[in-house]
C-alpha positions in Angstrom: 59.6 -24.2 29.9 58.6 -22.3 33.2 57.0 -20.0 30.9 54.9 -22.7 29.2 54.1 -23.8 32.6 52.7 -20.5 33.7 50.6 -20.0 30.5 48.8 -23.3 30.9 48.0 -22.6 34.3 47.4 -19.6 33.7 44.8 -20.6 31.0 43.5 -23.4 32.8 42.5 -21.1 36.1 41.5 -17.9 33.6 37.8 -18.7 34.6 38.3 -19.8 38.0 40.3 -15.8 38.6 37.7 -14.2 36.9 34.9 -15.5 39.6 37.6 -15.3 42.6 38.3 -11.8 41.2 34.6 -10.8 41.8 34.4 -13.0 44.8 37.3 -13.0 47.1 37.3 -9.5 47.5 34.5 -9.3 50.2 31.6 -7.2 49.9 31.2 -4.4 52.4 28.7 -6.2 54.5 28.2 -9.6 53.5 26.4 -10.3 56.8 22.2 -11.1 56.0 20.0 -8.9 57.8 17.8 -12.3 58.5 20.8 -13.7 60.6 21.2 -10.8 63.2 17.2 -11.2 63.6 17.1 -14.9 63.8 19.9 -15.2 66.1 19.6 -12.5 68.9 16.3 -14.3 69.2 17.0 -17.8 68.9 20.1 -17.4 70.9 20.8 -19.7 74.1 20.5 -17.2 77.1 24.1 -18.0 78.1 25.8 -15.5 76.3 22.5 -13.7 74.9 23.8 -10.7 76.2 27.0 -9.9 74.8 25.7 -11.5 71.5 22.3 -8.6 71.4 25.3 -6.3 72.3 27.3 -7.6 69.0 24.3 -7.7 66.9 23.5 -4.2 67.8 26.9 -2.9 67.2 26.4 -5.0 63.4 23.7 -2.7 63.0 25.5 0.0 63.7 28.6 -1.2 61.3 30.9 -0.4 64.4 32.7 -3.9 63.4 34.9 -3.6 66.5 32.6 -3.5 69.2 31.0 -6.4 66.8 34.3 -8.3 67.3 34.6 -7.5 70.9 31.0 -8.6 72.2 30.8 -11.5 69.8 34.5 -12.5 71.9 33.3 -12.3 75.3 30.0 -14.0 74.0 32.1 -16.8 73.0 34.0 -17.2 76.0 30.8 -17.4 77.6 29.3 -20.0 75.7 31.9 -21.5 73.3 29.4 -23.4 71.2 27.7 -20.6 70.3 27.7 -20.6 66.2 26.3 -17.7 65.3 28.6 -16.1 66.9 31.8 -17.5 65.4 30.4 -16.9 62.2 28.9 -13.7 62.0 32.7 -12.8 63.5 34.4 -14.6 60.9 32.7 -12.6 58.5 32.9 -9.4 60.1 36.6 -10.3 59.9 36.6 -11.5 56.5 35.7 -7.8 55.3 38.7 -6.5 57.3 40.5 -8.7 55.1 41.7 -10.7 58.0 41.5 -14.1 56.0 43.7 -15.8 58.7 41.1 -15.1 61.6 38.2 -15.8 59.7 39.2 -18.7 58.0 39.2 -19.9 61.8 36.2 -18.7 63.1 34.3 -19.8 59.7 35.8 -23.3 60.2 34.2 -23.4 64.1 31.1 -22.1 62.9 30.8 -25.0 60.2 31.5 -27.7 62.3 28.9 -26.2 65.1 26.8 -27.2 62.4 26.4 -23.4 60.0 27.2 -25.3 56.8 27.1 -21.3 55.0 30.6 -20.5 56.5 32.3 -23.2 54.7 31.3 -21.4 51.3 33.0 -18.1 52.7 36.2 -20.0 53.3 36.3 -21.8 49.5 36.3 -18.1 48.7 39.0 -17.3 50.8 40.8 -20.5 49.8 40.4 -19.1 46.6 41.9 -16.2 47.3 45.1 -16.9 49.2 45.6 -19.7 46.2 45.5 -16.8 43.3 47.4 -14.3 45.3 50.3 -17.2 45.8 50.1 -18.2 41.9 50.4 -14.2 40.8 53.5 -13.6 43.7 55.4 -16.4 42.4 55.1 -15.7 38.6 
């Protein structure tokens, strides 16, 4: 009977793994080049520094000094959306789903309605990893 179980849901998410499969492994730089533009310009000065710094180290694809400046940009000015989700993704290609999930989550409800597609994927993700470890 266990066995049934597993084959029907198996079945029934067969589609649904495929498209996680090619999704919820991140891509190596799922950050839009539009994004560091629009931002470092658009940002509030509070901030503006450390965030040019982050964007700058993006560019670079030194992700830790990313993570670093986008930090102390967001201690600076916490509701500073951009820079929770450009982090969240930055962290999401480390494969650091628990992080990210959180700073995708701030950056949604700051009003980024993007992030909340990157954290179906990780949802996705951690809900096919949990289905294959337990079968």
């Amino acid at each position: 009977m266990k066995k049934l179980m597993f084959f029907i849901l198996l079945g029934s998410l067969t589609s649904c793994a495929v498209q996680t499969q090619q999704t919820a492994a991140p891509p190596t730089n799922p950050i839009p080049r539009s994004i560091w533009i629009n931002d470092s310009i658009n940002t509030p000065q509070e901030g503006k520094d450390f965030f040019n710094k982050a964007i700058k180290a993006l560019q670079e694809e030194n992700h830790s000094d990313a993570i670093i400046n986008f930090t102390n940009a967001i201690e600076i000015n916490p509701k500073l959306a951009s820079a929770y989700y450009l982090r969240g993704l930055i962290k999401m290609t480390q494969k650091q789903f628990k992080s990210a999930s959180v700073d995708l989550n701030k950056a949604g409800e700051l009003g980024i309605l993007e992030a909340y597609k990157y954290l179906r994927k990780i949802d996705n993700y951690n809900f096919l990893r949990q289905v294959l470890i337990h079968y």
